[in-house]
C-alpha positions, 0 to 999 in steps of 0.5 A: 559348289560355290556360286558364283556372283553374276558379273553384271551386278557388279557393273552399278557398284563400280559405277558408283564407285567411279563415280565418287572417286572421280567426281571433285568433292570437298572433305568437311570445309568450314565456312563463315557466314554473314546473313541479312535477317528477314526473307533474305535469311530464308533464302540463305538457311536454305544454301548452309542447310544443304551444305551441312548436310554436305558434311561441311560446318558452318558458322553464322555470325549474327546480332543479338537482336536478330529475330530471324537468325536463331542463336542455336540450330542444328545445321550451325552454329553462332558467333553472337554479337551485341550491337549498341543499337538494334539494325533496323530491320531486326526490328519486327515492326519496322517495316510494319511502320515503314510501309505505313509511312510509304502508303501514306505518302504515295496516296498524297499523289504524284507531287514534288512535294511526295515525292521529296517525301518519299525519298526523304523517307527511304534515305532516312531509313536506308542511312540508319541501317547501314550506320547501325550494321557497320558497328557490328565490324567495330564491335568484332575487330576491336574485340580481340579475342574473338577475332583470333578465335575465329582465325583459330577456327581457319575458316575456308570461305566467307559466304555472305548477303551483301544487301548489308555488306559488313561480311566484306570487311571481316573477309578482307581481315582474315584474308579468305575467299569470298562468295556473295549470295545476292540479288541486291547490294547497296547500290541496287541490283548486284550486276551494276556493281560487277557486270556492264549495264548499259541504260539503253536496255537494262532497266535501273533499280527502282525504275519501272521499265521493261528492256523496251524502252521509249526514248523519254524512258531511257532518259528516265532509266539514266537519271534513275542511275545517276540518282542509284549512284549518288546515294550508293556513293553519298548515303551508304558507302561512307558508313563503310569507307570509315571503317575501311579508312580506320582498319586497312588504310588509305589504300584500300577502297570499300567499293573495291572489296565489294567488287572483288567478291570471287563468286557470285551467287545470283538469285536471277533466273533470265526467265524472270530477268530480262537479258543483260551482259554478265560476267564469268564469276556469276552463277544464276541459281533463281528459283533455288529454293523451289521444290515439289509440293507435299500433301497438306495437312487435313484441315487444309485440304478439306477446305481446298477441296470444298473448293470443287470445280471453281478450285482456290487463290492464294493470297499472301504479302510475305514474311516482312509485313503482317498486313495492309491497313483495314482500309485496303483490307476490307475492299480486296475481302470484299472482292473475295466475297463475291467469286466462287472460288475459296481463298486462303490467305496470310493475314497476320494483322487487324481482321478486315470487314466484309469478310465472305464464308469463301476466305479462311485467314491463317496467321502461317501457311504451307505456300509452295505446297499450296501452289503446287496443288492440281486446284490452284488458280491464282497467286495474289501477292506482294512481288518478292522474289521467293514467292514469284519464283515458287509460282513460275515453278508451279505455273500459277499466274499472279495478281500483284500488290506490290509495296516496297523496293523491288516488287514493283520491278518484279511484277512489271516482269511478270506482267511483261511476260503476260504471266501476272497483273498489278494493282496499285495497293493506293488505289484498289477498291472493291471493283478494280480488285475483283476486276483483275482478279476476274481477267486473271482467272478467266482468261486462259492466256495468264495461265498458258504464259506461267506455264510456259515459263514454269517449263523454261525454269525446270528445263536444267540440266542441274537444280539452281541449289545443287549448283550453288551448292558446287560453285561453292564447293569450287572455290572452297577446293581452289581456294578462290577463283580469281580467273574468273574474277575481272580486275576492271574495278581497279581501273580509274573510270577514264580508263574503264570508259576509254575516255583517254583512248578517245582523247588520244585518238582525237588528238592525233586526228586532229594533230594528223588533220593540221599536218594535212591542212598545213602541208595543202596550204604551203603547196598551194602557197608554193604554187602560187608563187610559181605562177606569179613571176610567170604571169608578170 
């Protein structure tokens, strides 16, 4: 007798099987990527790896000098370019240089004169990557052949980092969809380009405020935009308004192609982020890349567990710069020296002096395994955005060196949230160092707070990289997503600030005023020569 299958073990099989067909899915779209090199490429070969193994092609477009983004990967393949000069920042040792240059300059103190420098420094550098990177759209649109094997290849969406915008271009040629994965973009932040942001309350690129701000730092926070603005507007964009000009006519604005974009992927998570107005088309995936730790290798946890009770810190400055001078070096090991805790840290440059038997230097190291790890104790870092996301996931707090850019910004919003405390990198002796170190450590509220923040950022109902990974697919499947998209960019600035409503508005009050005031004068005038006769 034939037995019968119980009817309750088909109930998972039809729910998966519901589940596939009802759930909207993308059947092996093709996407063209343009990426910026360095961190930011890590960021990005996280999203194309998810989407390949999502059954999609990718297609990375990149320089031949290009030492992050490989020629060849599994995940993808290349269109190569060459370039008549490298771009900056594919240079290994660029901003090895650079931050010499910004150290020596800042040390000189807090005179006009370094400061000139200073800026003088960074717009010099700014300049030249973007001259050098909108060469890469003259190298592919006047090569004509490649340009029509990639409209052979009918791409679905061009998925780019618009901190180097080219991508922009190249999508506006092909008439594709476009999805930025971005925090910054040329002009700073990328919600100043899309979203309102008044300068009341929300902090200006390069402007270190918390959204509480005093009336002097509110003044401080507009001049810092006006000043965002003018070398957006007279140092960046005219390296693309060029070729926009030269391409696509009188017409068509740069700067209208680069708000147009129709998602933006933001690398923000408002437990970092202080809050501020957004708009429809931006999904806030921060913390994407942050994943459970795995076990480390043996050599590693050997040394982490010779640590016992007093547990380690983890000291490192990211992926763009090696090291800090020997100077700077040498005080922070000399600090390490005197606590009980083991320390690994990600040295890569000249080895310091007063170096302890409680610090191992390694050239590479497994990070967010080692921030995830039960014996952890603090974080001391430069303030990028991948490593200060790792440790809210993990709930380590910080000590913050930052360098360059943004990291300042970043860890004054850690600080702000009583998570982390910044060291100037200028001013750090061995005594200051150990200090901030001891107050991190010792007092439990840097600890409570992260791990406040840790449990905020894991309370999702969907993982930042899966819902990048369906917001791309969205407007992959809708071919855009325009209704998201405002058209606010098109309006003059008189229009967007309703400076013509008000001017409107005025005149008639004053229009409405004179009628009122000329009508009391000629009753009054009228009045009066009633009187008058009256009178005689």
């Amino acid at each position: 007798m034939m037995r019968s299958i119980p009817e309750v073990s088909l109930l998972p099989l039809l729910a998966v099987g519901f589940t596939l067909l009802t759930s909207p899915g993308v059947q092996g779209g093709k996407i063209l990527v343009f990426p910026v090199d360095g961190s930011h490429w890590v960021n990005m070969n996280l999203l194309i790896q998810r989407l390949h193994a999502k059954g999609h092609e990718i297609t990375v477009v990149r320089t031949a000098t290009s030492w992050y983004v490989k020629e060849s990967a599994t995940h993808y393949r290349s269109i190569t370019v060459t370039l008549p000069e490298a771009i900056n920042i594919e240079e290994q040792d660029f901003f090895v240089k650079f931050l010499a240059k910004m150290l020596e300059i800042r040390k000189e103190g807090a005179s006009l004169m370094a400061f000139v420098n200073f800026y003088w420094e960074m717009l010099s550098a700014l300049s030249d990557i973007h001259q050098q990177a909108s060469k890469l759209v003259v190298e592919m649109f006047e090569n004509k052949t490649l340009m029509q094997s990639i409209r052979d290849m009918q791409f679905d969406v061009v998925l780019l980092d618009p901190g180097i915008p080219v991508g922009v271009l190249v999508a506006h040629e092909l008439k594709l969809p476009t999805i930025f994965n971005v925090r910054w973009i040329t002009s700073g932040e990328g919600h100043f380009v899309v979203a309102p942001s008044p300068s009341s309350y929300v902090p200006t690129s390069g402007c270190t405020v918390s959204d509480k701000m005093t009336f002097a730092e509110r003044v401080k926070n507009t001049l810092y935009y006006f000043l965002n603005t003018g070398i957006d507007k007279l140092i960046v964009c005219p390296h693309y308004d060029r070729l926009v000009e030269r391409y696509f006519g009188p017409d068509v604005k740069f700067y209208h192609l680069l708000q147009g974009a129709d998602l933006w992927l933001m690398r923000v998570d408002f437990v970092f982020e202080f809050p501020r107005p957004t708009m429809p088309n931006i999904v806030y995936i921060g913390g994407f890349q942050c994943k459970p730790s795995q076990p480390l290798s043996s050599e590693l946890e050997e040394f982490v567990q010779s640590s016992g009770e007093h547990g380690f810190i983890l000291m490192s400055l990211g992926t763009l710069v090696e090291g800090l001078p020997k100077d700077i070096t040498s005080e922070i090991a000399a600090a390490f020296a005197q606590i009980p805790q083991k320390v690994i840290w990600r040295h890569a440059g000249e080895r310091p002096d007063n170096l302890g038997n409680n610090t191992l230097l390694v050239k590479w190291m497994p990070q967010n395994d080692l921030l995830g790890h039960p014996k952890v104790k603090a974080f001391v870092a430069h303030g990028g955005t991948n490593g200060i996301y790792e440790s809210i996931y993990h709930g380590v707090p910080m000590v913050g060196i930052p360098l360059l850019f943004d990291q300042p910004e970043n860890i004054l919003r850690m600080e702000a949230r009583g998570a982390a405390k910044m060291v100037d990198a200028t001013e750090i002796t061995r005594q200051n160092f150990l200090e901030t170190l001891q107050e991190v450590l010792h007092n439990p509220s840097y600890r409570n707070n992260m791990k406040r923040l840790s449990a905020l950022h894991r309370d999702k109902p969907m993982h930042p990289l899966d819902s990048a990974i369906f917001w791309i697919e969205f407007v992959m499947r809708h071919k855009g997503a325009a209704h998201l998209r405002t058209e606010s960019y098109k309006m003059p600035w008189y229009a967007y600030y309703s400076v013509d409503v008000l001017c409107f508005l005025a005149a008639v009050m004053l229009m409405m005023t004179a009628i009122f005031v000329g009508s009391v004068r000629f009753l009054c005038l009228r009045l009066c020569r009633r009187r008058k006769p009256k009178q005689e």
